[in-house]
N, CA, C and O atoms as CSV, one atom per row, in Angstrom:
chain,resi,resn,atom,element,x,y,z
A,1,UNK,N,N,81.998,31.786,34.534
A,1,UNK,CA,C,83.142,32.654,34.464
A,1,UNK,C,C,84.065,32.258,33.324
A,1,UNK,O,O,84.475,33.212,32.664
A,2,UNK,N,N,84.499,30.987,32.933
A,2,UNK,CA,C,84.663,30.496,31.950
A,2,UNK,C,C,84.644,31.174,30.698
A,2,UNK,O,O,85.588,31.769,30.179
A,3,UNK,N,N,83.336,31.015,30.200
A,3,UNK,CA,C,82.556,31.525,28.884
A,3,UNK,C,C,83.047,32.899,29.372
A,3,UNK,O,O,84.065,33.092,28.707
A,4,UNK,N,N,82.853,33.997,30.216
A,4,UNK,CA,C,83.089,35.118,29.854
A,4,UNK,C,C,84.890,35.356,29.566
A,4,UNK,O,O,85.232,36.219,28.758
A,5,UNK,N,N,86.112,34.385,30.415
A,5,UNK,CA,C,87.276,34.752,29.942
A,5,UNK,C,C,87.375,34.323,28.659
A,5,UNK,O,O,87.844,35.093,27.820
A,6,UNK,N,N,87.115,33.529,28.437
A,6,UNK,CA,C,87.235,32.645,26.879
A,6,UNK,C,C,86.570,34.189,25.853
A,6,UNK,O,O,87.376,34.630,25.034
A,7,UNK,N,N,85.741,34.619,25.906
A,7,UNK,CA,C,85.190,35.782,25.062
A,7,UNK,C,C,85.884,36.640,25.022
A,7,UNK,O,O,86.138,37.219,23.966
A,8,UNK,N,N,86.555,37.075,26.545
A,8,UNK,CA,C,87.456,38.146,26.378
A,8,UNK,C,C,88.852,37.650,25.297
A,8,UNK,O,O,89.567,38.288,24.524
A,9,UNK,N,N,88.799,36.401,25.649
A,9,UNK,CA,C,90.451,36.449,25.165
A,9,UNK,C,C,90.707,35.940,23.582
A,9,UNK,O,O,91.767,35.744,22.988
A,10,UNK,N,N,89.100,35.782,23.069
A,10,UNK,CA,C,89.216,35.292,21.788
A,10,UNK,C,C,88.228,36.696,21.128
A,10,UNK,O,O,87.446,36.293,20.267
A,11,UNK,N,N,88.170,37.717,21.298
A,11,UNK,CA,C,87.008,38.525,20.680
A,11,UNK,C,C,86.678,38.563,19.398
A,11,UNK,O,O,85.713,39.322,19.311
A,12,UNK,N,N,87.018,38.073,18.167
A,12,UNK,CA,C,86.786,38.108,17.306
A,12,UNK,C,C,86.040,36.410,17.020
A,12,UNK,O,O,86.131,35.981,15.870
A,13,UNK,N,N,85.355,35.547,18.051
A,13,UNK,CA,C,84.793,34.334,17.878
A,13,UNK,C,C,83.123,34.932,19.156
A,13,UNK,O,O,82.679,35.923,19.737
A,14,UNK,N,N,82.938,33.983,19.005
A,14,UNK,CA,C,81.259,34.524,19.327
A,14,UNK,C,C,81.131,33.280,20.237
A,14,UNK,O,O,80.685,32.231,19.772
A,15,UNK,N,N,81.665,33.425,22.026
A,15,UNK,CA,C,81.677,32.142,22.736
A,15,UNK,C,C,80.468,32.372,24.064
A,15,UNK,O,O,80.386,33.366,24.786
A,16,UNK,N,N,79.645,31.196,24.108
A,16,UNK,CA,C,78.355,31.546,24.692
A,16,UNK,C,C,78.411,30.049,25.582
A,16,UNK,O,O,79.370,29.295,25.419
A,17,UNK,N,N,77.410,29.740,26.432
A,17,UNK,CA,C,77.715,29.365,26.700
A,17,UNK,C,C,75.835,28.478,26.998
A,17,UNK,O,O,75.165,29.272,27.659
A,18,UNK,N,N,75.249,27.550,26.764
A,18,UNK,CA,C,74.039,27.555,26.543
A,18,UNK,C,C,73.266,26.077,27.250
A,18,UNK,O,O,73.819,24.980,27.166
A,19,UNK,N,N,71.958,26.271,27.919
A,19,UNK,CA,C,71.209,25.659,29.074
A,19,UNK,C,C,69.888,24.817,28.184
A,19,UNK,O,O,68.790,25.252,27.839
A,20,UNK,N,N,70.444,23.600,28.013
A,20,UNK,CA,C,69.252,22.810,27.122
A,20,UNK,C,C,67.911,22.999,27.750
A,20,UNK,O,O,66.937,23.429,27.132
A,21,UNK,N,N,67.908,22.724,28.762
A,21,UNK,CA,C,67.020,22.871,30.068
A,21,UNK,C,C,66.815,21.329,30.936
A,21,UNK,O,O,67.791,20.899,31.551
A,22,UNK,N,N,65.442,20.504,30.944
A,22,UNK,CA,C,65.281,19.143,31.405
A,22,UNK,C,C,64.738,18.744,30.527
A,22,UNK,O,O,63.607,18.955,30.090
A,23,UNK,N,N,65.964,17.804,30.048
A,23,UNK,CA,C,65.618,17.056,28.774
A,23,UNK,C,C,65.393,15.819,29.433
A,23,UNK,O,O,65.784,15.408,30.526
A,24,UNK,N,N,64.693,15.312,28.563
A,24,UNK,CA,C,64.081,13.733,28.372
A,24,UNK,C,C,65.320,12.908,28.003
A,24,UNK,O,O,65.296,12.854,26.774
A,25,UNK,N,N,66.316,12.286,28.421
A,25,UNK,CA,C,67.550,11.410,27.984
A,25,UNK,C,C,67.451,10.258,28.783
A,25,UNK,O,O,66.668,10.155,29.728
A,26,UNK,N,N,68.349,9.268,28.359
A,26,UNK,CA,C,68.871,8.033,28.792
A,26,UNK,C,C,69.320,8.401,30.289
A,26,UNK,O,O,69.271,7.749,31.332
A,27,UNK,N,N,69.810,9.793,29.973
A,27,UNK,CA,C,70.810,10.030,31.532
A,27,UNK,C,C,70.167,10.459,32.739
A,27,UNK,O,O,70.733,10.440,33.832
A,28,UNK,N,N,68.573,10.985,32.490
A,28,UNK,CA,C,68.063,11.045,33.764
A,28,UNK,C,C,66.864,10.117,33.249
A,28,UNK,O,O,65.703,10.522,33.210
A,29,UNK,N,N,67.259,8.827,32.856
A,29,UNK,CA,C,65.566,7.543,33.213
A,29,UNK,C,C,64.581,8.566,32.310
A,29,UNK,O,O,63.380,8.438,32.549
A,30,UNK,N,N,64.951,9.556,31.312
A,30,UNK,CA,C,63.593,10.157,30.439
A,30,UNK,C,C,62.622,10.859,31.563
A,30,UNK,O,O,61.413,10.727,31.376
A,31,UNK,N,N,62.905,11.334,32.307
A,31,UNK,CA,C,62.166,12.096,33.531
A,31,UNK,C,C,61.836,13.708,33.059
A,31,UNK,O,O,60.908,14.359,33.539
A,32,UNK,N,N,62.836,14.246,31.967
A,32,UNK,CA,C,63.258,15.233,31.195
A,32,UNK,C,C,61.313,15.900,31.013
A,32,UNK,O,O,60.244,15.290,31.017
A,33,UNK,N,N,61.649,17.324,30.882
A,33,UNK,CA,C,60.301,17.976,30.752
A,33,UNK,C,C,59.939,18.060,29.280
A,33,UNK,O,O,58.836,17.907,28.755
A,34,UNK,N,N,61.079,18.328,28.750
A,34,UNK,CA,C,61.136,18.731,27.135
A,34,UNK,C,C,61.411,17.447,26.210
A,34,UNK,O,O,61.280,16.461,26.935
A,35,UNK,N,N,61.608,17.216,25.424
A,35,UNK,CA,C,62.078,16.400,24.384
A,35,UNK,C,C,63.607,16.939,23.809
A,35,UNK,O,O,63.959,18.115,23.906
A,36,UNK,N,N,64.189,16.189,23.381
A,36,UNK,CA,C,65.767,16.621,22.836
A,36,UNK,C,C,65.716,17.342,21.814
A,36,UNK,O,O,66.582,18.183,21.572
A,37,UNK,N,N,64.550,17.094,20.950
A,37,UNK,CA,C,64.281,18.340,19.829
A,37,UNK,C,C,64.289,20.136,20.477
A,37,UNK,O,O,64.817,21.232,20.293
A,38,UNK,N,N,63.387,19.488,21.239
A,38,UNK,CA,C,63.096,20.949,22.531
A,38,UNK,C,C,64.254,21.921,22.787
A,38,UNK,O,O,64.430,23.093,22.452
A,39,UNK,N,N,65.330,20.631,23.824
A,39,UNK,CA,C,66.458,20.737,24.426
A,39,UNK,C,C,67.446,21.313,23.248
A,39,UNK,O,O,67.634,22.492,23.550
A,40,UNK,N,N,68.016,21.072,22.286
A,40,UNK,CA,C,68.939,21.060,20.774
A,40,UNK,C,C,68.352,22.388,20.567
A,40,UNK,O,O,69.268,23.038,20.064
A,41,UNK,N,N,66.948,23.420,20.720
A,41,UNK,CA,C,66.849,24.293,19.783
A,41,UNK,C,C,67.587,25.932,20.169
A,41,UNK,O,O,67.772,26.879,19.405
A,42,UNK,N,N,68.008,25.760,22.167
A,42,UNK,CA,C,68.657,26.772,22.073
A,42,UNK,C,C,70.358,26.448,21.951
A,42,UNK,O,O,71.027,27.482,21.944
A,43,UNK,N,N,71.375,24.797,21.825
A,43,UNK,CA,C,72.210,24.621,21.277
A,43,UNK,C,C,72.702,24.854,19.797
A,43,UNK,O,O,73.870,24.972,19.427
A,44,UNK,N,N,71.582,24.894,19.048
A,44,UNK,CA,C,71.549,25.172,17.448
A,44,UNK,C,C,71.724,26.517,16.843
A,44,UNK,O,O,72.299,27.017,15.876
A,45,UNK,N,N,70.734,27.000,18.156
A,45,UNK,CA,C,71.019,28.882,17.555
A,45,UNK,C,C,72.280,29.206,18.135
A,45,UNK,O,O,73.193,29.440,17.343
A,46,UNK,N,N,72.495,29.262,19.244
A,46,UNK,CA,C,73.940,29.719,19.536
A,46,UNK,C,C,75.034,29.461,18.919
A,46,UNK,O,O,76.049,30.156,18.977
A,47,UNK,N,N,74.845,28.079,18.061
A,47,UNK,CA,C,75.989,27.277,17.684
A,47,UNK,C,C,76.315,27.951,16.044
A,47,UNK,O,O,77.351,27.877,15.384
A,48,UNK,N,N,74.784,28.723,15.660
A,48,UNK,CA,C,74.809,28.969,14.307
A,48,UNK,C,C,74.366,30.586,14.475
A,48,UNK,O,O,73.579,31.140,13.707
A,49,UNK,N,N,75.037,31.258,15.657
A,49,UNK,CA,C,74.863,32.925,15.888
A,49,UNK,C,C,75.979,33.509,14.631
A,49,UNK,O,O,76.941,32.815,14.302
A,50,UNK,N,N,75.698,34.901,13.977
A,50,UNK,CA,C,76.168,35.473,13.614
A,50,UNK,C,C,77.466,35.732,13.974
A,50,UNK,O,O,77.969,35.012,14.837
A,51,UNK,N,N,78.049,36.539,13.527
A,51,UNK,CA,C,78.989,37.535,14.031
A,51,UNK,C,C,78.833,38.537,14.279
A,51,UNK,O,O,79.936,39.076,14.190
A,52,UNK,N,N,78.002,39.344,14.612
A,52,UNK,CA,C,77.950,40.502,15.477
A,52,UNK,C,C,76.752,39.952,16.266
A,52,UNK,O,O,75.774,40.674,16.458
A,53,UNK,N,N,76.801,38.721,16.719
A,53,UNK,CA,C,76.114,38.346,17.917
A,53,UNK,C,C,76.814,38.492,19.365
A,53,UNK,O,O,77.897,38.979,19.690
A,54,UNK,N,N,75.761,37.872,20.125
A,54,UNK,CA,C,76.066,38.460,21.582
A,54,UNK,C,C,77.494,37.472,22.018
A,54,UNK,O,O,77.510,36.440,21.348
A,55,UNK,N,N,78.429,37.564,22.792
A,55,UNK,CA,C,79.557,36.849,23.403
A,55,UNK,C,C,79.555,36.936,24.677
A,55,UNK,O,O,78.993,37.863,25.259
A,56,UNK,N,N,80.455,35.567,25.545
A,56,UNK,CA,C,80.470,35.690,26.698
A,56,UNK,C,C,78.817,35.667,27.356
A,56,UNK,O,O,78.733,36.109,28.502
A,57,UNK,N,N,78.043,35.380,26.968
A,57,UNK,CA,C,76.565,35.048,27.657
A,57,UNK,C,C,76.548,33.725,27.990
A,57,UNK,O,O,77.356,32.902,27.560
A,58,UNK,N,N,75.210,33.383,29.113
A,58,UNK,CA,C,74.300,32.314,29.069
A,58,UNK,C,C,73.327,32.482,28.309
A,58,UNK,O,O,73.099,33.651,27.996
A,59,UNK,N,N,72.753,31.796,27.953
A,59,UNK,CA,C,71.534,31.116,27.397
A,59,UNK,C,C,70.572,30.175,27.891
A,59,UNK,O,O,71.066,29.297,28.598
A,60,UNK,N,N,68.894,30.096,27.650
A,60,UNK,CA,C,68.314,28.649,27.655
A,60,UNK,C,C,67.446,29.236,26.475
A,60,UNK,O,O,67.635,30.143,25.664
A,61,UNK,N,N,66.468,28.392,26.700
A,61,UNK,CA,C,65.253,28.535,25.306
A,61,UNK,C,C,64.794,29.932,25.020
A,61,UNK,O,O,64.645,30.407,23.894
A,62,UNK,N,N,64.462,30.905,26.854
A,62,UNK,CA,C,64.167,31.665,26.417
A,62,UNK,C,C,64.952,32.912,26.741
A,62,UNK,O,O,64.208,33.687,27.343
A,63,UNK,N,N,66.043,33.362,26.595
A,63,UNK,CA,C,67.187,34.041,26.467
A,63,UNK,C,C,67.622,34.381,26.878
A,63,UNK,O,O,67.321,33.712,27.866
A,64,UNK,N,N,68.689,35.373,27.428
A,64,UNK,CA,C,69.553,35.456,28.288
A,64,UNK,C,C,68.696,35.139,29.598
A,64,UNK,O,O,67.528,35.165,29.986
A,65,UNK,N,N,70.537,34.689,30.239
A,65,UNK,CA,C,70.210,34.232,31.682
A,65,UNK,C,C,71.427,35.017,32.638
A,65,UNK,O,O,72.565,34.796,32.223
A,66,UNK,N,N,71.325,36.006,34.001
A,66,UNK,CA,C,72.245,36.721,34.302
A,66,UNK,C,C,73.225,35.882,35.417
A,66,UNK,O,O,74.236,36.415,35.874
């Protein structure tokens, strides 16, 4: 709910809000499914979306999430 007021109240910024998935880290003992390369590739696109990209969404690797 967050990500969607933040979109409303900034509309001219592109605020998303995005799901690495189960990464491999220090923080769960490397139990992680993916690798952090994996995890980073749907933080990277969102982080480097256009401007007439989508706002106020979730995200994971493979795209919207409702």
């Amino acid at each position: 709910m967050l990500t969607i007021r933040y979109a409303a109240a900034f509309p001219r910024m592109r605020i998303n809000s995005a799901d690495p998935g189960f990464t491999s880290t220090d923080f769960n003992q490397h139990r992680g499914t993916q690798t952090v390369e994996e995890g980073a590739q749907v933080i990277v696109r969102y982080a480097l979306i256009a401007v007439d990209g989508p706002t106020g969404g979730f995200f994971d690797r493979e795209g919207a999430e409702p």
